[in-house]
Every structure is written in C-alpha cells, then in structure tokens.
C-alpha positions as CSV (number, residue, x, y, z in Angstrom):
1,X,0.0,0.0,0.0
2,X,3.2,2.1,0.6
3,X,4.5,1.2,-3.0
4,X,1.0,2.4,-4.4
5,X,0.5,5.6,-2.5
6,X,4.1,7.0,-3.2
7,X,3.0,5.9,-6.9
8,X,0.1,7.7,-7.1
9,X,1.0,11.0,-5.2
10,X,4.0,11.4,-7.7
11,X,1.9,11.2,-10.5
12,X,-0.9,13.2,-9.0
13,X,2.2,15.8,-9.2
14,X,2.9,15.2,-12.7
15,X,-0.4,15.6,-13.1
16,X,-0.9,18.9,-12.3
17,X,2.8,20.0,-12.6
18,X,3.6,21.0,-9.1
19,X,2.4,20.2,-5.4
20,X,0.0,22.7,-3.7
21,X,1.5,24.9,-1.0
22,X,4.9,23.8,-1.8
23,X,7.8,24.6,-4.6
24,X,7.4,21.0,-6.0
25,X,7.8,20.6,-9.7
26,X,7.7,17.5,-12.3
27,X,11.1,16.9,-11.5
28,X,11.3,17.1,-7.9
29,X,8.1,14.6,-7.5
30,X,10.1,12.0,-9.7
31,X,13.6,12.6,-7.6
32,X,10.9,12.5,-4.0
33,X,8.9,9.4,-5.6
34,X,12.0,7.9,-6.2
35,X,13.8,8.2,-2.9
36,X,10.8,7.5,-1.1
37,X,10.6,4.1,-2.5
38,X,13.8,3.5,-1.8
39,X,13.2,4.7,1.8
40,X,10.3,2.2,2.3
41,X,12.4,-1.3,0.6
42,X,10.5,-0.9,-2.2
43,X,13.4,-1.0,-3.8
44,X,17.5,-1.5,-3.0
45,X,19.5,1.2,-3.5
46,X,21.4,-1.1,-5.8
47,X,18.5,-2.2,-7.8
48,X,17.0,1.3,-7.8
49,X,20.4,2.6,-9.9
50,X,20.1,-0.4,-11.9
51,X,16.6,0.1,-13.0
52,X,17.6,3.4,-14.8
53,X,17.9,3.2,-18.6
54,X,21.0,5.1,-18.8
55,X,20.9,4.2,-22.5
56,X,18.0,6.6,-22.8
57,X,19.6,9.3,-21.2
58,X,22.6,8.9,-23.6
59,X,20.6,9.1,-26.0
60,X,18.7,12.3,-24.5
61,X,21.7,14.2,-23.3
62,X,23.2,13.2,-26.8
63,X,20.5,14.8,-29.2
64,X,20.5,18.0,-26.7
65,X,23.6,18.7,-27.5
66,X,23.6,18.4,-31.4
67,X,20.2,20.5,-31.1
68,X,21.9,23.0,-28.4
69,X,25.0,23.3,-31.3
70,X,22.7,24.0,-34.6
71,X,20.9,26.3,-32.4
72,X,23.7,28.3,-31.5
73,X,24.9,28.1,-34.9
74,X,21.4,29.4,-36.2
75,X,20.2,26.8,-38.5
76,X,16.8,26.4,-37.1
77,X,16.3,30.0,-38.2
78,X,17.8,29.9,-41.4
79,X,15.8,27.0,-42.7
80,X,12.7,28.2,-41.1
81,X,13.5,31.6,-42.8
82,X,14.2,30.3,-46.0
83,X,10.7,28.0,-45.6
84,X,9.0,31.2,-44.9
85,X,10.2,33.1,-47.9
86,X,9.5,30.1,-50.3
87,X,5.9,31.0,-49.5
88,X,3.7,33.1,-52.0
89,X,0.5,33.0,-50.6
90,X,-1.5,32.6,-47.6
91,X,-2.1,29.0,-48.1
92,X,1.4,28.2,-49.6
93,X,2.3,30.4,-46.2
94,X,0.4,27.7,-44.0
95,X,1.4,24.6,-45.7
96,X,5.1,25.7,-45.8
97,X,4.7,26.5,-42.0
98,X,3.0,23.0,-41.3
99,X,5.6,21.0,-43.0
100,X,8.6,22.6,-42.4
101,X,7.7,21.9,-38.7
102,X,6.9,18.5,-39.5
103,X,10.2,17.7,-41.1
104,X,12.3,19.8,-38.9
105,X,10.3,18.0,-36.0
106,X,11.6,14.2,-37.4
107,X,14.7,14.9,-37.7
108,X,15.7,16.7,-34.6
109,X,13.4,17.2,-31.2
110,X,10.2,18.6,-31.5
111,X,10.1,21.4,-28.7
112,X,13.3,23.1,-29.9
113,X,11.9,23.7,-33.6
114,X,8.4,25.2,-31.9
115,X,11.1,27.2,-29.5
116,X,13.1,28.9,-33.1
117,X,9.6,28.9,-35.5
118,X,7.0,30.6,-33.4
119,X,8.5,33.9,-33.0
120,X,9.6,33.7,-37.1
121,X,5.5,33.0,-37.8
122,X,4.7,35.3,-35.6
123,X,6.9,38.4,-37.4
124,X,6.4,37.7,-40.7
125,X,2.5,36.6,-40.2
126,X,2.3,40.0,-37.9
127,X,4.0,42.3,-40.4
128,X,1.7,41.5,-43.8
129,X,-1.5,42.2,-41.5
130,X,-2.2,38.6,-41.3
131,X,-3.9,36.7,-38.8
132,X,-1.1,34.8,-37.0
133,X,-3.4,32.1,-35.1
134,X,-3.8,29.2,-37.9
135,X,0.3,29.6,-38.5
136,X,1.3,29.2,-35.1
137,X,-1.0,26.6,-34.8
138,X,0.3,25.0,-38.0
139,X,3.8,25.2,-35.8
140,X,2.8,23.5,-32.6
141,X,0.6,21.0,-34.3
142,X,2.4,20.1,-36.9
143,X,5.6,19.7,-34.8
144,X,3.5,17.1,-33.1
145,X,2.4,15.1,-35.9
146,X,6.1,15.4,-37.6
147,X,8.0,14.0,-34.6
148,X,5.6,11.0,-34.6
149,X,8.0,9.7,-37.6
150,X,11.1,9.0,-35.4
151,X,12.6,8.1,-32.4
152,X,14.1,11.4,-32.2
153,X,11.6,13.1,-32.7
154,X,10.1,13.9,-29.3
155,X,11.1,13.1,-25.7
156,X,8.7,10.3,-25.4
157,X,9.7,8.6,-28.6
158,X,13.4,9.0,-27.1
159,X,12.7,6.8,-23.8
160,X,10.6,4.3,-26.0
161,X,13.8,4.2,-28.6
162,X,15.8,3.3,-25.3
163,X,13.8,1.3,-23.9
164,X,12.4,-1.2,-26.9
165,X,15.8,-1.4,-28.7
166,X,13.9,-0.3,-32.3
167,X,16.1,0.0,-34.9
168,X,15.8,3.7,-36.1
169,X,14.8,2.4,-40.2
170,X,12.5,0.0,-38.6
171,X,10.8,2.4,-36.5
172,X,10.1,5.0,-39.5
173,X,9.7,3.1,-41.7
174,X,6.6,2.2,-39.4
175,X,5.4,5.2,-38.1
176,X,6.6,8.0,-41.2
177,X,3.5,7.4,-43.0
178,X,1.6,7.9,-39.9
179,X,3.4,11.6,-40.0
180,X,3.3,12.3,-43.5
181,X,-1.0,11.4,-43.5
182,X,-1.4,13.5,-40.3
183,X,0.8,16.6,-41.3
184,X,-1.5,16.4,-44.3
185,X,-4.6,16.3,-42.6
186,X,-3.2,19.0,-40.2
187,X,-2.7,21.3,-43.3
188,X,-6.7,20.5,-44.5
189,X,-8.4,20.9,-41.3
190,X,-6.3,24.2,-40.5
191,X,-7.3,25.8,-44.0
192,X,-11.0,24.4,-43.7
193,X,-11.5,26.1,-40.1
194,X,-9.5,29.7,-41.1
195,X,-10.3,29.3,-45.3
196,X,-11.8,33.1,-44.8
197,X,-9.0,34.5,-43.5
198,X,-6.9,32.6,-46.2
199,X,-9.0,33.8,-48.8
200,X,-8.8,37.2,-47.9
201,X,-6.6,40.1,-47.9
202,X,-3.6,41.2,-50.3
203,X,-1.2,38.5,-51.5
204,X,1.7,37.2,-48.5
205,X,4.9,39.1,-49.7
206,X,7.3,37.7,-47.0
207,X,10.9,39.0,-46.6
208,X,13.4,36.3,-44.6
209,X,14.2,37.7,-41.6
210,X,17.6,38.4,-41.1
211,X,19.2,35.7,-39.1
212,X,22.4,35.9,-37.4
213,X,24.9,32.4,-38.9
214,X,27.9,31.5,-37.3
215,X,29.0,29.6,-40.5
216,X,31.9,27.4,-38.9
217,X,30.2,26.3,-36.1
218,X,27.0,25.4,-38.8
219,X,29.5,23.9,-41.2
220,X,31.0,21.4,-38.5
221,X,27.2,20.9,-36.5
222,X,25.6,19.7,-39.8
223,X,28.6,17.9,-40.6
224,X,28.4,16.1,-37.3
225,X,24.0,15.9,-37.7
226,X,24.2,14.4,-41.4
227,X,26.7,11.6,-40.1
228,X,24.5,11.0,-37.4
229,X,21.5,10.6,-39.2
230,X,23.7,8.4,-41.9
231,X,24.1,6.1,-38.8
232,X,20.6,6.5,-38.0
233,X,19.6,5.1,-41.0
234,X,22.4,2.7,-41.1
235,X,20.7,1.1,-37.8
236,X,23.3,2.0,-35.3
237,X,22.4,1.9,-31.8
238,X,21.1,5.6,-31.6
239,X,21.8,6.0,-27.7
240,X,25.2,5.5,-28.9
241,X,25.7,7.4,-32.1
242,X,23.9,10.4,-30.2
243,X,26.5,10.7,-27.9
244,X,29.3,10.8,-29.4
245,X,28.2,13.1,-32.1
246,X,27.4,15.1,-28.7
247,X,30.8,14.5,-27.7
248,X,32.4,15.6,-31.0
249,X,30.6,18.7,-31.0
250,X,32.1,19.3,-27.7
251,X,35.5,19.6,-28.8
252,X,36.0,23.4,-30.2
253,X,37.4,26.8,-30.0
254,X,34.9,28.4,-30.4
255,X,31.6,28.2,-27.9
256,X,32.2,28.0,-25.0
257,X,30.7,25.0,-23.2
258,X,28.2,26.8,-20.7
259,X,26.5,28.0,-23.8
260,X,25.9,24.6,-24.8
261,X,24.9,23.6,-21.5
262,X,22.5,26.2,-20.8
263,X,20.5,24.5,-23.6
264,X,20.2,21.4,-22.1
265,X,17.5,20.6,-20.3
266,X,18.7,18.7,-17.3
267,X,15.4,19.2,-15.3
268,X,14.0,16.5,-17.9
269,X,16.7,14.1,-17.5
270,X,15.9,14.2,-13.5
271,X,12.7,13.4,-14.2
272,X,13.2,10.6,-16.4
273,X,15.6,9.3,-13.7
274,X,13.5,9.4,-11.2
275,X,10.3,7.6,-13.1
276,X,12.5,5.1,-13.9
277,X,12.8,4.2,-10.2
278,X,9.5,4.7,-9.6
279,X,7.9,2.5,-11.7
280,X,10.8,-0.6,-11.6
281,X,9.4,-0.3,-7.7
282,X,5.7,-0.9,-8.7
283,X,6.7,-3.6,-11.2
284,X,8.2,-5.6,-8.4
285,X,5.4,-5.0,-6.1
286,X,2.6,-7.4,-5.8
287,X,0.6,-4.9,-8.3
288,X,2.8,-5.6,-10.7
289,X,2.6,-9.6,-10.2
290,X,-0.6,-9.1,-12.0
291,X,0.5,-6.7,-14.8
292,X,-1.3,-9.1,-17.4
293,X,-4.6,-10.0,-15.5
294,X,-5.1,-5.6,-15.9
295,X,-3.7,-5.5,-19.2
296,X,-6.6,-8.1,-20.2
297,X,-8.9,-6.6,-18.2
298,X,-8.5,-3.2,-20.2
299,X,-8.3,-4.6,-23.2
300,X,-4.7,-3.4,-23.4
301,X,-3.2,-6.0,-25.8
302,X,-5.4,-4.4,-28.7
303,X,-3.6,-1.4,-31.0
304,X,-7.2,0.2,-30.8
305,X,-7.8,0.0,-26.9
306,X,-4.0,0.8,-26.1
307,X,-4.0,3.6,-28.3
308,X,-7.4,5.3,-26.3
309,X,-5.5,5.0,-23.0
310,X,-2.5,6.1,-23.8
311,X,-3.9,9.4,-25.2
312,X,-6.0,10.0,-22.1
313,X,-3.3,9.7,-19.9
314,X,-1.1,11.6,-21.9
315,X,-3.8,14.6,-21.9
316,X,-4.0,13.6,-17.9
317,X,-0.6,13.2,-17.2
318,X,1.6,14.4,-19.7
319,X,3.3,12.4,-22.4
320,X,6.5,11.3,-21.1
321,X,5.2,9.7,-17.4
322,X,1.9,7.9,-19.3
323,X,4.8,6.0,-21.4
324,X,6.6,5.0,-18.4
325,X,3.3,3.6,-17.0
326,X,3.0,1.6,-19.8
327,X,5.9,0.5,-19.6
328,X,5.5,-2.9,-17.4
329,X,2.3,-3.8,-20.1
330,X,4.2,-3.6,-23.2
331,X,7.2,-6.1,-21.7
332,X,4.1,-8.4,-21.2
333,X,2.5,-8.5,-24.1
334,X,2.7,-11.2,-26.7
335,X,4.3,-8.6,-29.3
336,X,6.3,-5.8,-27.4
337,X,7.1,-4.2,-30.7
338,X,4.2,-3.4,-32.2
339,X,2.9,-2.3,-28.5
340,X,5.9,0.4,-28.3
341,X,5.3,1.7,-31.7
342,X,1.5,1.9,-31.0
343,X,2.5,3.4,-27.7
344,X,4.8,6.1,-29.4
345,X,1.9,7.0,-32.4
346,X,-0.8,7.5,-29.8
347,X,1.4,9.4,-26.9
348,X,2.3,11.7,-29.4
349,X,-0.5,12.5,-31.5
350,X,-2.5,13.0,-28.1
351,X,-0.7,15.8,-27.8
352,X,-2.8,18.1,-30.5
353,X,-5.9,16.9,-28.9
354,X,-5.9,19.9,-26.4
355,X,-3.8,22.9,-25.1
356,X,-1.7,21.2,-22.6
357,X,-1.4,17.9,-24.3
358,X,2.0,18.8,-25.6
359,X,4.9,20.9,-24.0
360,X,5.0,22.2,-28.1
361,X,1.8,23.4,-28.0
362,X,2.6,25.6,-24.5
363,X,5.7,27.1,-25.5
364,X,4.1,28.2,-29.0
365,X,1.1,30.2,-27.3
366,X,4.2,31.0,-24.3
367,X,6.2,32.8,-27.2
368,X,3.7,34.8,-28.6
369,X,1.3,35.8,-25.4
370,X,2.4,39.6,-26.1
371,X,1.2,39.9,-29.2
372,X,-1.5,37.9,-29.5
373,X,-4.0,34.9,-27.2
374,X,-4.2,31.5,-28.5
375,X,-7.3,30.3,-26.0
376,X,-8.1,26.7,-24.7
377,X,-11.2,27.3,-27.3
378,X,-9.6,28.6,-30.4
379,X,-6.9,25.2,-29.9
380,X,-9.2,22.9,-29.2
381,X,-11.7,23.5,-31.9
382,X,-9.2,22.5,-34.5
383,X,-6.7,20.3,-32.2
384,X,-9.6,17.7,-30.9
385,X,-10.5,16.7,-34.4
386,X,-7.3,16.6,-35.7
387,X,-6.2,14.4,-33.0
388,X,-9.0,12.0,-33.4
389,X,-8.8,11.9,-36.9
390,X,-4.5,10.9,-36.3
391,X,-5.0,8.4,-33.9
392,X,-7.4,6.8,-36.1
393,X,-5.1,6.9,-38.9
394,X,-2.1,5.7,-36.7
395,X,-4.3,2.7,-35.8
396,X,-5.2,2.0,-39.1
397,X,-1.5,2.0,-40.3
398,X,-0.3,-0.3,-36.8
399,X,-3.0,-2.9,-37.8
400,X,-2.4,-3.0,-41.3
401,X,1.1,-3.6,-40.5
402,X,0.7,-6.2,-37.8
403,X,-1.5,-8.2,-40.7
C-alpha cells in the first residue's frame, strides 16, 4: 500500500505540474517518488540505480547537445526563414509552415523547432497584417504530428527508442506514413476552419528575416548531424551514435561549453531518472505480479484500446510519465514491438488533442502571449478533431502492418 500511494501522489504531481502549498515541480516529484521508494524497501538502492535506462539518457543528453549546437549556430532560423520566404501566398504560407515543422520535427526534437519557428511566424505573419493564429497553430501542431515519424523526434519517442531497442529504419519506416498522413490532414483541417482568412486580404509578400549564422560552427554541426543521421539510418544503436556526435561537438574553440549547456534541459533528464525508479518499484510489487490480469482486463493488448489509453493519460498526465506507465504492459505483451510503436503513435498525437497535451503546443502560445491569445477554445476546436482523426489513422497504419 506504501508502493502504491508513493505511486500515485508522484503522479498526482505530474499531473498537475507541481504540489499545492509547496515549490514541488515535475522533476522534484520523480527525484521524492524515487527516494521514497527507496526509503520504504520498495526497492534497493542497488536495484534502484540499476533500473535506470541510462541508454536513454545517452541518448537524450546526446540529441541535446547536437540540437543546443545548430541552435547556437542558427540553422533552425535559417531553414525556417528560408521555408518562410518560399511561400507566396496565404495558403502556400500555411502549408510551408506546417511541413517545415513537421520535417524539422523528425529529424531533430520537436520542442526546440516550436522554441526557433513561433516567433519567425509570428513576425512575418504580424508584419503582412495577417492573422497569426492558424500559422502558429500549423507550428505546434504540426511539430507534433512530424515528430511522430522517429525516435528522435520527441522526448517520449526517445525513452521508447531506449527502452524497446527499435532499430531507427524499422521504426520510421513504421510510423513516417503515420506523420506524413497527419501533417497532411493537419494542413486540410487548419485551411477548412480559417479558409476566410486565407482567402482574404492582399497576396503574402514575405521577406526572410535576417538571421544571425555562425558559418563554422554550422558547417561542423551539420557535418556532425548528417553523419548522425547516416548512422541512424544505417541502424546503429542511436543512444550511442547520439553521444558521441554530442561529444564531438564538444570539442571546439569556439563556444564555450556553458553555452551549450545552458540549452540542455537537465530538469528532464531528473525526471526521467526518477520515473524510472518509480515504476521498476511498482513492477516488483505485488501490483505488478498481476500486470497481465489488468492488461486483459483493459483490453490493453489491442492497438485500438492501447491507443485510447494512452492518449488520455497523456492529456491527464503528460506524455512522457503515461509512457513509463505503460511500460510494465508492453514487456508483457505477446508482441512488445508493435505495443511500443503503437504506444509512441498514440502518446504523441494526443498531444494536439488539447492545449496542454504537448509541451510544443505551450511554448508556442508562451512565445507569442504579447502579441496575441491563442485560448483553450480557439486550440481545441481545430486540435480535438485533428487528434481523433491521427489516432485513427495511426491505428489504421499499426493494424495493417501487424497483418
């Protein structure tokens, strides 16, 4: 009862990102959780280290700090400014917007893209008298359904990379056409909700802002990205390409490592450090003695059923604690792969179903909150049939590939 009620209140933090009356975070809950079930036995302090997936934080820390160098470097800008000038219309504007999150979203993590292209959106959208709400939508949720494609596309799809040993082809190869279909349908539902607005007005004239390059350090990061990616696709174990093209990048004159390090974000890998404890304790509790009695009960084993919970609890919870729940079901089931990719399409196009079901939709309405309101009911409107609509394609894709 111990296990279960440490379980429960660190979630119930999660939930609701920090503990009333005190200065609890995510974080801290999963570092208190943690050492709490390591206070009670629930765990040894031995088994407790053992149980975290220090693959997956390689693989984290790794990706943060190829995204933390072509930052500082300013590609993000410069692609997303060149994107922005290819456009010659309003609607050109909005599908340029939706895909060049999308892609930029596979290839590389989807919160830092949302972090460089909202503010670009919001200039260039601002400055030809445009509304600026469908194209900063088209940035959060298309950064959503783009990161679906890989495993480094998102956080969550990160720890599920760690923890199911996917091969990167394998698992886009799998899940891209889940992307590609959603970023589409992303694109259609955005112009069929705002189609006045894109009708009207004069023609979208857009000038690339000027972005500041620092062309070596862009010239060795994308160096150091394309090899990665190579490797990637070669089926390398990502954890371990990721860091050491994170260690390679490391090695310079030029920026100075606290730059680099000041773009990591180390609050994240606490957390995942701590749920990792967290849940191993559960698991080896008497709950988790009868993992596949619940599973069955549930109807967990099915693409369709898994799919419905994991996109409430991500909506609940927040994406990267519901995987980690899931966690002790998948290593159940009769086919663990097709759970995790089912359990990495659903976790992540959840996130477009409402506001706060992505930390990409919250930093796009964070970055432009002076200038103009993106409201629970202007998202939702477009974001809960989009996400239905991407689930159901996801499941449609996972079953068709299970035949």
């Amino acid at each position: 009862m111990a296990t279960l009620a440490i379980f429960v209140g660190t979630y119930f933090v999660l939930a609701i990102g920090r503990l009333p009356g005190f200065r609890i975070d995510r974080p801290g809950a999963a570092l208190i959780g943690a050492s709490l079930m390591v206070a009670i036995d629930a765990i040894s302090f031995d088994d407790a280290l053992a149980s975290i997936d220090f693959r997956t934080l390689a693989l984290l820390l790794g990706m943060m700090i190829v995204v933390a160098n072509l930052r500082l470097a300013g590609f993000f800008q410069a692609v997303s400014a060149w994107a922005l000038h290819a456009a010659h219309g309003p609607v050109t504007l909005l599908a340029g917007v939706t895909f060049a999150s999308g892609i930029l979203s596979a290839l590389f993590v989807n919160d830092t893209i949302c972090l460089v292209l909202a503010p670009l959106v919001l200039e260039v959208t601002l400055s030809q008298k445009r509304n600026p709400v469908p194209y900063l939508l088209a940035v959060a949720m298309g950064s959503n359904c783009g990161s679906v494609a890989t495993i480094t596309g998102n956080p969550q799809n990160m720890l599920i990379g760690g923890l199911s040993r996917i091969p990167y082809p394998e698992f886009t190869a799998v899940l891209a056409p889940v992307a590609v279909l959603s970023l589409a349908v992303t694109f259609l539902l955005l112009w069929l909700f705002y189609r006045n607005e894109l009708r009207g007005g004069p023609p979208v004239e857009v000038t690339a802002p000027k972005v500041r390059v620092n062309r070596v350090l862009l010239a060795k990061a994308a160096v150091v990205s394309a090899g990665m990616l190579v490797f990637f696709m070669a089926g390398w174990p990502v954890a371990r390409v990721a860091i050491v093209a994170g260690a390679l990048l490391l090695i310079t004159r030029r920026v100075k490592p606290a730059k680099v390090y000041e773009q990591i974000d180390w609050p994240l890998l606490l957390m995942f450090s701590g749920l990792f404890i967290v849940v191993e304790a559960v698991e080896r509790s008497a709950y988790g003695q009868h993992l596949m009695e619940y599973a069955e009960h549930w109807g967990l084993h099915g693409i369709a059923a898994l799919s419905a919970w994991s996109a409430l609890l991500s909506n609940l919870l927040s994406n990267v604690p519901a995987v980690l729940v899931f966690r002790p079901v998948i290593t159940v089931m009769a086919d663990p792969k097709l759970g995790w990719l089912t359990l990495a399409m659903s976790s992540t196009l959840a996130g477009n179903l409402t506001l706060v079901g992505s930390v990409a939709n919250l930093i796009v309405v964070q970055q432009a909150r002076h200038r103009v309101k993106i409201s629970f009911w202007e998202y939702t409107r477009v974001g809960l049939p989009l996400g239905l609509v991407t689930l159901a394609i996801g499941v449609l894709v996972l079953e068709w590939w299970a035949l």
